[in-house]
PyMOL CGO cylinders between C-alpha atoms (Angstrom):
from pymol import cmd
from pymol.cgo import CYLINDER

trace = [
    CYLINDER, 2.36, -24.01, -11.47, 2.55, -21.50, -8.86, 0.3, 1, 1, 1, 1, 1, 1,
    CYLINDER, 2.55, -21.50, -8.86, -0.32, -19.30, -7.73, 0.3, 1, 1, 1, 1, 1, 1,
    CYLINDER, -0.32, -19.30, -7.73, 0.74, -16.24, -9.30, 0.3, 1, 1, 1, 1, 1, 1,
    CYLINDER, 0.74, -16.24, -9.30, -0.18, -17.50, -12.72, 0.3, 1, 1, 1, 1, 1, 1,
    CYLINDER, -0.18, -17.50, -12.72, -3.01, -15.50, -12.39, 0.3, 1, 1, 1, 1, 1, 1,
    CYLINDER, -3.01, -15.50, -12.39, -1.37, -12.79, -11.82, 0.3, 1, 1, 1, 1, 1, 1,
    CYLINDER, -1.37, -12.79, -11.82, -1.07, -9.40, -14.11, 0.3, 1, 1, 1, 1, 1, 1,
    CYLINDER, -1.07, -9.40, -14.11, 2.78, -8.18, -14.72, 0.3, 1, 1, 1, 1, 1, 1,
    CYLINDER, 2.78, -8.18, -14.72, 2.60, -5.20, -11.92, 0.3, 1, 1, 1, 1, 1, 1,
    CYLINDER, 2.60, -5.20, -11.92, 0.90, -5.39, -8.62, 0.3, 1, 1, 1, 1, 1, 1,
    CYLINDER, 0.90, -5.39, -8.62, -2.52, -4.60, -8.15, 0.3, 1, 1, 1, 1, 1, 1,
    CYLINDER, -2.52, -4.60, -8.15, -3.45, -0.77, -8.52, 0.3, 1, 1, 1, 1, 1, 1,
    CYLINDER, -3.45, -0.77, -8.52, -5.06, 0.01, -4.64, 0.3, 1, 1, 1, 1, 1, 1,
    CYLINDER, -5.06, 0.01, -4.64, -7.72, 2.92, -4.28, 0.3, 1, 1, 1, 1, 1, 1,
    CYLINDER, -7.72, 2.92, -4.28, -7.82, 4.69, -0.96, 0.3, 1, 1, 1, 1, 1, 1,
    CYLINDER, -7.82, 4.69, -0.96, -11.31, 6.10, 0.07, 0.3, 1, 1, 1, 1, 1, 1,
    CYLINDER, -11.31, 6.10, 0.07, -11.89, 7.70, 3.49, 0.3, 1, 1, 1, 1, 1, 1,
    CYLINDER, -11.89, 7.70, 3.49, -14.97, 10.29, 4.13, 0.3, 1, 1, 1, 1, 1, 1,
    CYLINDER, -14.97, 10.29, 4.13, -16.41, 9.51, 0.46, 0.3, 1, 1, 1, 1, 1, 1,
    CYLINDER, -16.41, 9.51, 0.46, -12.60, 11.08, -0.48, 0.3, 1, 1, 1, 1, 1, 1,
    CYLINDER, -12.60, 11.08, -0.48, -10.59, 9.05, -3.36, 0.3, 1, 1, 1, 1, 1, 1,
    CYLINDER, -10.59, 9.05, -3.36, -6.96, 9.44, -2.01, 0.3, 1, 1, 1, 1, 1, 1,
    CYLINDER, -6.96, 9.44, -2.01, -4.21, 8.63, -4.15, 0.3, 1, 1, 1, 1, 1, 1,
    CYLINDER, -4.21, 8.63, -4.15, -1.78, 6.38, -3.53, 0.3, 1, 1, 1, 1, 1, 1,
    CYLINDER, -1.78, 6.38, -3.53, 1.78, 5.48, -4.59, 0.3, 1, 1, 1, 1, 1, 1,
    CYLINDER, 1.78, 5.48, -4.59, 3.05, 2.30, -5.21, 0.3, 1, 1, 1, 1, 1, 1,
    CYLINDER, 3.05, 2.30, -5.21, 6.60, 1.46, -3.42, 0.3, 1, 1, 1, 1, 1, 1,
    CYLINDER, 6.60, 1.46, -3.42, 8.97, -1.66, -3.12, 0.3, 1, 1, 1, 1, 1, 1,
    CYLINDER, 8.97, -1.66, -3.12, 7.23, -4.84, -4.24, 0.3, 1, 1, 1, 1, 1, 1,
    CYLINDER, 7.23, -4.84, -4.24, 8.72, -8.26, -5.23, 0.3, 1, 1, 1, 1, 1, 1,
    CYLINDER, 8.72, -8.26, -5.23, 5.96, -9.97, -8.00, 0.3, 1, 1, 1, 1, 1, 1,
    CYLINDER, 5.96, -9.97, -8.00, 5.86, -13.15, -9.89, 0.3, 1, 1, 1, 1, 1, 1,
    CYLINDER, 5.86, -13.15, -9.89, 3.64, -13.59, -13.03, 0.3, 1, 1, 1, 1, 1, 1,
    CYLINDER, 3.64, -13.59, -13.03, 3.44, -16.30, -15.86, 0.3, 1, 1, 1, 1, 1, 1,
    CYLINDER, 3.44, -16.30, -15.86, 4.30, -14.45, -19.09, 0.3, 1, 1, 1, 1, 1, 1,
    CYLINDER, 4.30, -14.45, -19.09, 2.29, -16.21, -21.51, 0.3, 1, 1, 1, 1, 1, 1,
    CYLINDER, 2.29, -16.21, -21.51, 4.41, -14.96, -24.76, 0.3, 1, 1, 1, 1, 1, 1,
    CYLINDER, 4.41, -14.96, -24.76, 7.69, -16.85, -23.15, 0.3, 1, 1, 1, 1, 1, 1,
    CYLINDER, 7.69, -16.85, -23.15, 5.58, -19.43, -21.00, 0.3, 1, 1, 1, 1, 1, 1,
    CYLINDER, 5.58, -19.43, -21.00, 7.98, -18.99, -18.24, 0.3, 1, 1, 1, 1, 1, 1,
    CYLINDER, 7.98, -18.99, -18.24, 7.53, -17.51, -14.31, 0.3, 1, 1, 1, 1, 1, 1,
    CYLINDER, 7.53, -17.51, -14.31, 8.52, -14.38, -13.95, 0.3, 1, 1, 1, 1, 1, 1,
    CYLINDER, 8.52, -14.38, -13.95, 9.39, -12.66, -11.10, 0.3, 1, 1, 1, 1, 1, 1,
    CYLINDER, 9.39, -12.66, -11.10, 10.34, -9.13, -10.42, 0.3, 1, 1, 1, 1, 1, 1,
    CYLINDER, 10.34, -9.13, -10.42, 11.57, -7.18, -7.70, 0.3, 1, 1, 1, 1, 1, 1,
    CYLINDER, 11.57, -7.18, -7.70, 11.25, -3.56, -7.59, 0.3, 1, 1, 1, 1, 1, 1,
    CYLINDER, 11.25, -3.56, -7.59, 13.07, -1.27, -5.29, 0.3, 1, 1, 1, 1, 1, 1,
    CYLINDER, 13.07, -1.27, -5.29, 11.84, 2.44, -4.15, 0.3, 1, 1, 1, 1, 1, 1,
    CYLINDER, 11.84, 2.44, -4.15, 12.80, 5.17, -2.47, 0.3, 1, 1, 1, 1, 1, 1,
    CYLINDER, 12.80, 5.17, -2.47, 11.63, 5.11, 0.94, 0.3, 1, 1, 1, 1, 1, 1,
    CYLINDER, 11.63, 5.11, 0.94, 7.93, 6.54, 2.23, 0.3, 1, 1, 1, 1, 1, 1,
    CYLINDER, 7.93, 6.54, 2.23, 9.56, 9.39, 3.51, 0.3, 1, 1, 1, 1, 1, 1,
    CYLINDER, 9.56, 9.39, 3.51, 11.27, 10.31, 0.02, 0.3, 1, 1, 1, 1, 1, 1,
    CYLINDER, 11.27, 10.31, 0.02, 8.07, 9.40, -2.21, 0.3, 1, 1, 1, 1, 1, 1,
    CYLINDER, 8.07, 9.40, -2.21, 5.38, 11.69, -0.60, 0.3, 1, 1, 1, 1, 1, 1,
    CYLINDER, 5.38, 11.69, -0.60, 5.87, 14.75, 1.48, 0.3, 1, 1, 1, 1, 1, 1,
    CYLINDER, 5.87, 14.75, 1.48, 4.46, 14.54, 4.70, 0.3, 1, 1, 1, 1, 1, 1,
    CYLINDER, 4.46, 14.54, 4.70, 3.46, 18.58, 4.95, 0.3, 1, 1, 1, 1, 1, 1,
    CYLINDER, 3.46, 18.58, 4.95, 1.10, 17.93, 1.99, 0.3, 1, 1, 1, 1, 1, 1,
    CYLINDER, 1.10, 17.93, 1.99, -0.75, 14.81, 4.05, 0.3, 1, 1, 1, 1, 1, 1,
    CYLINDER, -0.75, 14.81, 4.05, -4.70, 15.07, 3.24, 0.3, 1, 1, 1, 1, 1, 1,
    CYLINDER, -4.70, 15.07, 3.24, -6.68, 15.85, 5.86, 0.3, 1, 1, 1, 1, 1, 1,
    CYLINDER, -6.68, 15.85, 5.86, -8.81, 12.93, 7.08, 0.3, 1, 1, 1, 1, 1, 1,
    CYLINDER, -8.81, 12.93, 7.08, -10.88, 11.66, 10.19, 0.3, 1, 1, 1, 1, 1, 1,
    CYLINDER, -10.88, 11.66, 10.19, -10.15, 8.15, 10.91, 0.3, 1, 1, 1, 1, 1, 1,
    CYLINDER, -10.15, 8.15, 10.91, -13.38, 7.73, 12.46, 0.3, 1, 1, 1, 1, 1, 1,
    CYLINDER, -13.38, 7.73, 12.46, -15.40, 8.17, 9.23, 0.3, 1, 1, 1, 1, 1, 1,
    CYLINDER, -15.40, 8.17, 9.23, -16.09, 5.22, 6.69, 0.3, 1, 1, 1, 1, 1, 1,
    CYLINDER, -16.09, 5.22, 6.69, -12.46, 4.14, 4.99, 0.3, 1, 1, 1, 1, 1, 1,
    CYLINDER, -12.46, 4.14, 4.99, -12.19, 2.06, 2.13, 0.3, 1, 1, 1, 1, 1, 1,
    CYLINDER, -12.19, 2.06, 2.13, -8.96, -0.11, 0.58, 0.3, 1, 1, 1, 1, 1, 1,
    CYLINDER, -8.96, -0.11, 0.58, -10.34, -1.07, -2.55, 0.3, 1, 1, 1, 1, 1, 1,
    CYLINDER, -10.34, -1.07, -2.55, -7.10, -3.07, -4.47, 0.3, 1, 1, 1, 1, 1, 1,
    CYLINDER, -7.10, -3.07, -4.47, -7.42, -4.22, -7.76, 0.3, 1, 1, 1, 1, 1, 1,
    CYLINDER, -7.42, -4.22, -7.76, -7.57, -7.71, -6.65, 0.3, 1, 1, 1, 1, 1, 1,
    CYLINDER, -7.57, -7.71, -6.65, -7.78, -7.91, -2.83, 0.3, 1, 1, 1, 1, 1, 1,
    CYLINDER, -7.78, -7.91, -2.83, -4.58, -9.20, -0.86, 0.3, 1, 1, 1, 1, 1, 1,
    CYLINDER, -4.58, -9.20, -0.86, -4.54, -11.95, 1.12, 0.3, 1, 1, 1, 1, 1, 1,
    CYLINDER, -4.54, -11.95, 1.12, -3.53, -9.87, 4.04, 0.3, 1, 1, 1, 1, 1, 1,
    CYLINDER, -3.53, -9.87, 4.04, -2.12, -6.22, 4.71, 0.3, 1, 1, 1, 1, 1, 1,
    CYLINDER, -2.12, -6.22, 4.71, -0.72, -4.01, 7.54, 0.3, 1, 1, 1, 1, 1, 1,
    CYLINDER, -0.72, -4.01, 7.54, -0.67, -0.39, 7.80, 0.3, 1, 1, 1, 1, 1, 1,
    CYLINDER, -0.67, -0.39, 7.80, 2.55, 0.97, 8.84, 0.3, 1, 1, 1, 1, 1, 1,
    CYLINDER, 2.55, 0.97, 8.84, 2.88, 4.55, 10.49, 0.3, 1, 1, 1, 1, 1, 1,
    CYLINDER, 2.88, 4.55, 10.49, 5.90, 6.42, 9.45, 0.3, 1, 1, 1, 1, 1, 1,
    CYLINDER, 5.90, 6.42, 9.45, 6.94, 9.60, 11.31, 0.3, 1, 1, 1, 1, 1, 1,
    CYLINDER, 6.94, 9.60, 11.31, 9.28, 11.84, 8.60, 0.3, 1, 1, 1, 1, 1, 1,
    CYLINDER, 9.28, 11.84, 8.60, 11.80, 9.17, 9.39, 0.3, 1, 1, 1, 1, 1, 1,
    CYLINDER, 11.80, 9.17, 9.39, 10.95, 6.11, 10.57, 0.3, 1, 1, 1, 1, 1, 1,
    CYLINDER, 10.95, 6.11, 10.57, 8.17, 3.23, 11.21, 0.3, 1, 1, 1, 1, 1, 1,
    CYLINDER, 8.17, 3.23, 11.21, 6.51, 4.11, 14.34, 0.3, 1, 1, 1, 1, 1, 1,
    CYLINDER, 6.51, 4.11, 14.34, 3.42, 1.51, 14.58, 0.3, 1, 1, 1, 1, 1, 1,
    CYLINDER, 3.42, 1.51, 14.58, 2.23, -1.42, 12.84, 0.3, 1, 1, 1, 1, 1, 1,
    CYLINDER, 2.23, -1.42, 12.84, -1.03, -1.61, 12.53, 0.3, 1, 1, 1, 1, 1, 1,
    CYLINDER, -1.03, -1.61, 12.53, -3.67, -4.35, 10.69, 0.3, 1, 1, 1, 1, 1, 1,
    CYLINDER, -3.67, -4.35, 10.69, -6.80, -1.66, 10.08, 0.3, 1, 1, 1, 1, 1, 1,
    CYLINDER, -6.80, -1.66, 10.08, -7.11, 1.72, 9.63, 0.3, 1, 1, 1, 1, 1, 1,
    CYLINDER, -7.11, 1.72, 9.63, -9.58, 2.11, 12.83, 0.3, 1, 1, 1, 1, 1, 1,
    CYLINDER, -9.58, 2.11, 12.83, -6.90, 1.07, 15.15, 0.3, 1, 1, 1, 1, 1, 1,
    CYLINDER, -6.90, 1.07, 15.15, -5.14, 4.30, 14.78, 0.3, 1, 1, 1, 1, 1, 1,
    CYLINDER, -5.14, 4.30, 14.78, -5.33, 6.62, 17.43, 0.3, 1, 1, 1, 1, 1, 1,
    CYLINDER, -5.33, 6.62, 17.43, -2.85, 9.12, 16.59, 0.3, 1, 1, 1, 1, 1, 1,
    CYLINDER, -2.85, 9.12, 16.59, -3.05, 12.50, 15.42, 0.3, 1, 1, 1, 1, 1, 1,
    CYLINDER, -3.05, 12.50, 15.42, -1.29, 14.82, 13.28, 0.3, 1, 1, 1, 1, 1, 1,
    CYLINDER, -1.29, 14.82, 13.28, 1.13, 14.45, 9.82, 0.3, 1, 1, 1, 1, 1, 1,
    CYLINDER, 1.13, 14.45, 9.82, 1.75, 10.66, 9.25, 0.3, 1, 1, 1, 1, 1, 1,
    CYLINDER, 1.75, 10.66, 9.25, 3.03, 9.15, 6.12, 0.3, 1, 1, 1, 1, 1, 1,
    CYLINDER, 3.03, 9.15, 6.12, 1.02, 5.71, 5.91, 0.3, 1, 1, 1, 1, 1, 1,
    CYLINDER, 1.02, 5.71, 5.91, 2.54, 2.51, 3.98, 0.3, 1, 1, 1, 1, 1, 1,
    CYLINDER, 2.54, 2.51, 3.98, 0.40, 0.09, 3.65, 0.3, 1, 1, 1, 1, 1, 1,
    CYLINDER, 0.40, 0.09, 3.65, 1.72, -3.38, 2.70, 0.3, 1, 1, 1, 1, 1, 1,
    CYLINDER, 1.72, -3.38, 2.70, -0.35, -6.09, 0.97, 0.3, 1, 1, 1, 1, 1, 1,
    CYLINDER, -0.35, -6.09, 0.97, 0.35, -9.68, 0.17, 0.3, 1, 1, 1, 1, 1, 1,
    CYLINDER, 0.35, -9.68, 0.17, -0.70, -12.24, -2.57, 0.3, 1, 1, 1, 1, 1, 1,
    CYLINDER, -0.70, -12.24, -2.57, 0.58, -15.47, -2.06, 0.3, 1, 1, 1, 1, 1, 1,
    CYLINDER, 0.58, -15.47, -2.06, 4.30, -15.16, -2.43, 0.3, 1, 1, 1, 1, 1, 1,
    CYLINDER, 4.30, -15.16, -2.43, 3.85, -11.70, -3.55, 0.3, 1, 1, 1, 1, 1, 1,
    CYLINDER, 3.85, -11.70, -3.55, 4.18, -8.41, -2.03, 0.3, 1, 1, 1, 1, 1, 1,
    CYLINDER, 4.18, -8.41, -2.03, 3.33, -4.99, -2.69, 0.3, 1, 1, 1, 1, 1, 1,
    CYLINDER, 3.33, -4.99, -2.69, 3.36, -1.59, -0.50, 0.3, 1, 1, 1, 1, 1, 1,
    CYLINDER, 3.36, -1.59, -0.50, 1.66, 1.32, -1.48, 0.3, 1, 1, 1, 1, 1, 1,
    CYLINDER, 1.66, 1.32, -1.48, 2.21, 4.81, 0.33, 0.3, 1, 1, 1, 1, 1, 1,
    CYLINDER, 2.21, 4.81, 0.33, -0.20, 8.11, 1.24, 0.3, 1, 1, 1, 1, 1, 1,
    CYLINDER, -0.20, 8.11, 1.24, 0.50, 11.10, 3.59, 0.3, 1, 1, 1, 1, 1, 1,
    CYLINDER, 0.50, 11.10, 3.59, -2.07, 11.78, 5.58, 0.3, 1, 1, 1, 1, 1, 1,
    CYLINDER, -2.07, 11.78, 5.58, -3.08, 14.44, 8.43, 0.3, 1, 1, 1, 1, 1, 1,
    CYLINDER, -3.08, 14.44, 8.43, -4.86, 12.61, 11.17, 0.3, 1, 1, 1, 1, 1, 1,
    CYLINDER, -4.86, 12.61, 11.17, -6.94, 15.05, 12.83, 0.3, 1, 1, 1, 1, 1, 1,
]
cmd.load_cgo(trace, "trace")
């Protein structure tokens, strides 16, 4: 058996807390395999989205300060992630924390986690000031 027996039907839900603010975030694309216990078989499913830029506006980012405490909480924590900075169009930066980022302004952040075989991106819009 695979390692994603353990795993629920849906990715992980992922919390987003920077300056003691709960931001929420949006899940996206993911591709997830579970063991359904009622047919005993693997399942896996793969889940397409609109893209960042079409799921959250970036004019309506929430204000933050990268510099204060920041907090991913997921559901059950990833075996990695990376942040990815989108501009209103396109990926601009890659990053693997949040206090890497030095730029300012209206981003849209994706931030892409991975169990195992699994993957899972979840998406905020954010002001960097």
């Amino acid at each position: 058996m695979s390692k994603a027996t353990n795993y629920e039907e849906a990715p992980p839900a992922l919390k987003l807390t920077i300056e003691e603010i709960e931001i929420r975030t949006h899940r996206g694309t993911y591709a997830w395999s579970y063991f359904d216990k009622s047919t005993g078989q693997q399942v896996t499913v793969q889940a397409d989205h609109a893209p960042p830029t079409e799921m959250v506006n970036i004019e309506q980012g929430t204000k933050v300060n990268l510099s204060q405490p920041i907090k991913l909480d997921f559901e059950i924590e990833p075996t990695q992630y990376e942040i990815r900075l989108w501009n209103s169009s396109n990926i601009i930066k890659t990053y693997n924390s949040f206090g890497e980022i030095k730029e300012k302004g209206k981003y849209i952040i994706e931030i892409a986690g991975t169990w195992g075989d699994n993957i899972a991106t979840y998406v905020v819009a954010l002001e960097i000031e």
